[in-house]
C-alpha positions as CSV (number, residue, x, y, z in Angstrom):
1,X,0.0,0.0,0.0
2,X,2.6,2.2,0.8
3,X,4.8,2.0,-2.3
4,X,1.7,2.1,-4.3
5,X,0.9,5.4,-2.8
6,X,4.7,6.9,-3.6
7,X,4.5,5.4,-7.4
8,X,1.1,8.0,-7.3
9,X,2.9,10.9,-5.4
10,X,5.8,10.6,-8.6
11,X,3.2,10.7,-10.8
12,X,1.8,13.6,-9.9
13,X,4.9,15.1,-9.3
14,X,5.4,14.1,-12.8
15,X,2.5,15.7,-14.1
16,X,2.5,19.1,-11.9
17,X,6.4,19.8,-13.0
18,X,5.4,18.9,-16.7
19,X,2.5,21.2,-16.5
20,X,4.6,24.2,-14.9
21,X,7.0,23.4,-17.9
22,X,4.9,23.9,-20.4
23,X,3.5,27.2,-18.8
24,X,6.7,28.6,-18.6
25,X,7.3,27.9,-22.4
26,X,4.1,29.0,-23.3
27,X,4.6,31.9,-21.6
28,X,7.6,32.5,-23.2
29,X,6.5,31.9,-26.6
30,X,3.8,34.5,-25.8
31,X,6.7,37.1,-24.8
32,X,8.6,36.2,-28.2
33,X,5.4,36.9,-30.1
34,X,4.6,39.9,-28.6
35,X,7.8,41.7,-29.0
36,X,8.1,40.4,-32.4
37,X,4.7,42.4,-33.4
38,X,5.5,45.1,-31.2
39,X,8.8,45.4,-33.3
40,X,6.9,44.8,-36.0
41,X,4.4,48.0,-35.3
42,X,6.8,50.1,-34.2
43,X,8.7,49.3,-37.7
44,X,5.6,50.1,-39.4
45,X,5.1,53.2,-37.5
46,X,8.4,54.8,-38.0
47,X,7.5,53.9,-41.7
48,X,5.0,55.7,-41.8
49,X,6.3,58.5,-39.9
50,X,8.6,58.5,-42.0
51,X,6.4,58.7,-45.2
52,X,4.3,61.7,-43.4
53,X,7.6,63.8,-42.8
54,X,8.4,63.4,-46.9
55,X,5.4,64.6,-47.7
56,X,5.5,67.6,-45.7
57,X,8.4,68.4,-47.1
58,X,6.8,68.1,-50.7
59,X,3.0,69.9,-49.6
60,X,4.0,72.3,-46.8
61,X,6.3,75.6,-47.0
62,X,7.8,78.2,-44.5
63,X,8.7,76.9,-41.1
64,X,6.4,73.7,-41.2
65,X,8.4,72.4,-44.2
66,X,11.9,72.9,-42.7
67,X,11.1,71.5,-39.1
68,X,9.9,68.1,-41.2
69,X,13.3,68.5,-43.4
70,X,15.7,68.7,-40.0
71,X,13.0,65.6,-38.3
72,X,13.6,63.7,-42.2
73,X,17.3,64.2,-42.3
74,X,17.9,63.3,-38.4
75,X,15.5,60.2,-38.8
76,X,17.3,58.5,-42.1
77,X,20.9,59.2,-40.7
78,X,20.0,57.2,-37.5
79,X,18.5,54.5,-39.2
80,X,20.6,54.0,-42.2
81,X,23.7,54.0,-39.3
82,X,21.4,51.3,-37.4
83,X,21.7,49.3,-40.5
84,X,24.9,49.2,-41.0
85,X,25.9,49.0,-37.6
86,X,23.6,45.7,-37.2
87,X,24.3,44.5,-40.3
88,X,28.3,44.3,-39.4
89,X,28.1,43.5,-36.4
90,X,27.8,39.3,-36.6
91,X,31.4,39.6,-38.6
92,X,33.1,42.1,-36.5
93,X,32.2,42.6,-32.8
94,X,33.5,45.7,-32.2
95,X,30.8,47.3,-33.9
96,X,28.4,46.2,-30.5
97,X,30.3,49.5,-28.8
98,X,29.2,51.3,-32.0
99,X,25.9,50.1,-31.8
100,X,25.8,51.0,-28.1
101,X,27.0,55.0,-28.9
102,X,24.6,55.0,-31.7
103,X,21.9,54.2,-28.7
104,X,22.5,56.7,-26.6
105,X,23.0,59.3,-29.5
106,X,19.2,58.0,-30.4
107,X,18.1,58.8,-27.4
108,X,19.1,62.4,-27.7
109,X,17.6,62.8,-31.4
110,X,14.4,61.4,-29.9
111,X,14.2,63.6,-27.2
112,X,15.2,66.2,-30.5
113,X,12.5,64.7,-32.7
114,X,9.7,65.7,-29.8
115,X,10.8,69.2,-29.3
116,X,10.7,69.5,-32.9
117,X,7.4,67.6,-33.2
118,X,5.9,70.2,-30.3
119,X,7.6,73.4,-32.2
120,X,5.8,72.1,-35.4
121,X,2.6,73.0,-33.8
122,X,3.5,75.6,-32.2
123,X,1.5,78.6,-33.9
124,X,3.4,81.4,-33.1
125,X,6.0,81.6,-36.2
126,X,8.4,84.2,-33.8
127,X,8.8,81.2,-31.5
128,X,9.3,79.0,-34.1
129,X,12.3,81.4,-35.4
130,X,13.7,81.7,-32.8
131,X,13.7,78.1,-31.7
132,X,14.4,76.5,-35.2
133,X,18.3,77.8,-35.3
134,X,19.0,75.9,-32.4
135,X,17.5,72.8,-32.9
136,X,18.8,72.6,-36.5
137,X,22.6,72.9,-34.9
138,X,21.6,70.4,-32.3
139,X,20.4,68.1,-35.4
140,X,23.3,68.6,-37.2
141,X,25.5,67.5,-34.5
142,X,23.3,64.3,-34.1
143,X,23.4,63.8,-37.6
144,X,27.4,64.5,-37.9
145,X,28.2,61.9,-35.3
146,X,25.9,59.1,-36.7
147,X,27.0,59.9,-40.4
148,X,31.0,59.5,-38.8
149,X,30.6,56.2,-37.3
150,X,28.3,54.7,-40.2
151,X,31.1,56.0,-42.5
152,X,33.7,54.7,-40.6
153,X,32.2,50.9,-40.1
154,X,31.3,51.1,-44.0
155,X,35.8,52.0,-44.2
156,X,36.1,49.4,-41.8
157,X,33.9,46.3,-43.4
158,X,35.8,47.7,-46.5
159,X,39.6,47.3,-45.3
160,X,38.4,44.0,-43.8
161,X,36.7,42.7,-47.1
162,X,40.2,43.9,-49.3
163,X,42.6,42.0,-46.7
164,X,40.4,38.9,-46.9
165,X,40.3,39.5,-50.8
166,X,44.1,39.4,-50.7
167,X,44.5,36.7,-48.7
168,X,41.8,34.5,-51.0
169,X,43.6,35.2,-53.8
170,X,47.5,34.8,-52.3
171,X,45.6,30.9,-51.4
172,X,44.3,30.8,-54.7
173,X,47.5,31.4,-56.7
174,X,49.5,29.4,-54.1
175,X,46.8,26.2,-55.3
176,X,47.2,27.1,-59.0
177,X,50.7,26.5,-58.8
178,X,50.4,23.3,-56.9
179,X,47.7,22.2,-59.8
180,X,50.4,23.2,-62.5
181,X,53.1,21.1,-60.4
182,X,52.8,18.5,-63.5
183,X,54.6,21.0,-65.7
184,X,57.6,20.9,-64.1
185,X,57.3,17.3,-63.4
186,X,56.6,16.7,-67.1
187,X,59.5,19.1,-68.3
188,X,61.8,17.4,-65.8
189,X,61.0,14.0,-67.5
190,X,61.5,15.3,-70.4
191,X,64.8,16.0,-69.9
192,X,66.1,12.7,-68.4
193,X,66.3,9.8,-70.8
194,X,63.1,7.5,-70.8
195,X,63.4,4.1,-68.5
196,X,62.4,2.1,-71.4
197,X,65.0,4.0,-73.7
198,X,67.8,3.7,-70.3
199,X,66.7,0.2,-70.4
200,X,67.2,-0.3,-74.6
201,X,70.8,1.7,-74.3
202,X,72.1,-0.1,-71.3
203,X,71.0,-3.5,-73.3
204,X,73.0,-3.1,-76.3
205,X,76.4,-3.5,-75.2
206,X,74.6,-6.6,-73.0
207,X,73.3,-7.8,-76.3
208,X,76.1,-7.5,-79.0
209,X,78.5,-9.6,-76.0
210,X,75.0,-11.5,-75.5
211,X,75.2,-12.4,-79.4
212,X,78.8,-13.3,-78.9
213,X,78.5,-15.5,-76.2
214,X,75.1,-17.0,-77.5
215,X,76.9,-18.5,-80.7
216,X,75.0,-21.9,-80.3
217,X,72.1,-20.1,-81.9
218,X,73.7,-19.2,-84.7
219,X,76.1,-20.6,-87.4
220,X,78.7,-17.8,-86.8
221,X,79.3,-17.9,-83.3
222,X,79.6,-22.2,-82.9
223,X,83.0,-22.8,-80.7
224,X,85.3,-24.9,-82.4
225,X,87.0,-28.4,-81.4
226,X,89.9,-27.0,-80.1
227,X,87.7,-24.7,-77.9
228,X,85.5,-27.7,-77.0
229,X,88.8,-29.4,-75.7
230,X,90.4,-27.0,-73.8
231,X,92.8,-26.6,-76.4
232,X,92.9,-23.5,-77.5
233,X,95.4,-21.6,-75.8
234,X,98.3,-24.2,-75.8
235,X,97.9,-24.7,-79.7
236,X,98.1,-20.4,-80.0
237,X,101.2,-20.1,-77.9
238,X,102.9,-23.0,-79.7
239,X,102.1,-21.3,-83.3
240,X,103.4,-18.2,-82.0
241,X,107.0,-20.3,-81.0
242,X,107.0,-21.6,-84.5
243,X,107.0,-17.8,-86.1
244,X,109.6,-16.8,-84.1
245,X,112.9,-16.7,-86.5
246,X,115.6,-18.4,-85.5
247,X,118.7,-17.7,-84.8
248,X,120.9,-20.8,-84.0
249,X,124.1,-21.6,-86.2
250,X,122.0,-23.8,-89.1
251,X,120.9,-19.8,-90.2
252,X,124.3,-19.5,-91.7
């Protein structure tokens, strides 16, 4: 009874902790989702922000048009640095400190971007003179700063892309010339005598005493009687005693 009772307790622990489990991921899953769309809106948003302000520069003029010019230009150099930031920054990780100065400098052209929003509807047009100067330097600056790092990173990527270039193709040569190795094996082969041919040249002197020594094959080359016998050499040095001259007294 008792260990049926613990095999029950498991079970439910079981079942509790899988439960928790899966409330914790869906949970999670919920979080990703929502700020996935709320990226996703505030994407959108800045689009269309973004739209609005270039059509104000196109349909309003005085002081309305300029205020969305300075908001325009501030907007696209923060995001077109953003992108090139992010972009770069899976290759080369020192771009995370750039991408962390480019936050902070965001912060400051939003807290721009509402002053600028709040002077557009401001109706008085001597405020708005007299507040537009300043905001526009301010802007500039913001602008400045996220225009130097972007073009820096883009410098950076660049160098980085031309030293791998060089590398690739300093690899690349270095194979071709291993691929072409058969050149200079085939010109060096070329130059020393074939092994068939070494073969054929060191064989002839082998064959001409070969053919002298194989005279049982042929009707020039039989040995003779005397060489049979083991008479050869006696019989030579007594004809070479018989045409010696003589020179005893019967020469007289």
């Amino acid at each position: 009874m008792d260990v049926f009772g613990v095999m029950i307790g498991l079970v439910l622990l079981f079942g509790i902790a899988t439960l928790v489990l899966a409330v914790v991921g869906t949970v999670k899953a919920a979080k990703a989702v929502a700020a996935k769309v709320e990226k996703h809106e505030a994407n959108a948003r800045r689009a269309v922000e973004t739209a609005t302000l270039k059509a104000k520069t196109y349909t309003k003029i005085g002081p309305p048009a300029q205020i969305a010019n300075v908001r325009l230009k501030l907007r696209t150099s923060l995001d077109g640095t953003r992108q090139v930031l992010e972009g770069g920054v899976a290759q080369d990780g020192q771009l995370g400190e750039s991408l962390a100065l480019l936050t902070r400098l965001d912060a400051h052209a939003a807290e721009l971007d509402g002053e600028l929003r709040v002077l557009e509807r401001e109706p008085d047009t001597a405020r708005i003179a007299a507040k537009l100067p300043e905001l526009r330097e301010r802007a500039e600056r913001i602008t400045h700063a996220a225009e130097t790092m972007r073009w820096a990173a883009q410098d950076r990527m660049h160098r980085f892309a031309d030293d791998e270039l060089s590398r690739l193709s300093q690899e690349c040569e270095s194979e071709a010339g291993a691929l072409r190795h058969w050149d200079t094996a085939g010109g060096a082969s070329g130059a020393a005598p074939a092994p068939g041919a070494a073969a054929g040249a060191g064989a002839a002197p082998g064959t001409a005493s070969g053919a002298a020594r194989a005279g049982l094959t042929d009707g020039r080359g039989r040995p003779s009687a005397e060489d049979l016998l083991g008479l050869a050499d006696p019989l030579a040095k007594l004809a070479q005693r018989l045409r010696k001259p003589s020179t005893g007294p019967s020469a007289g």
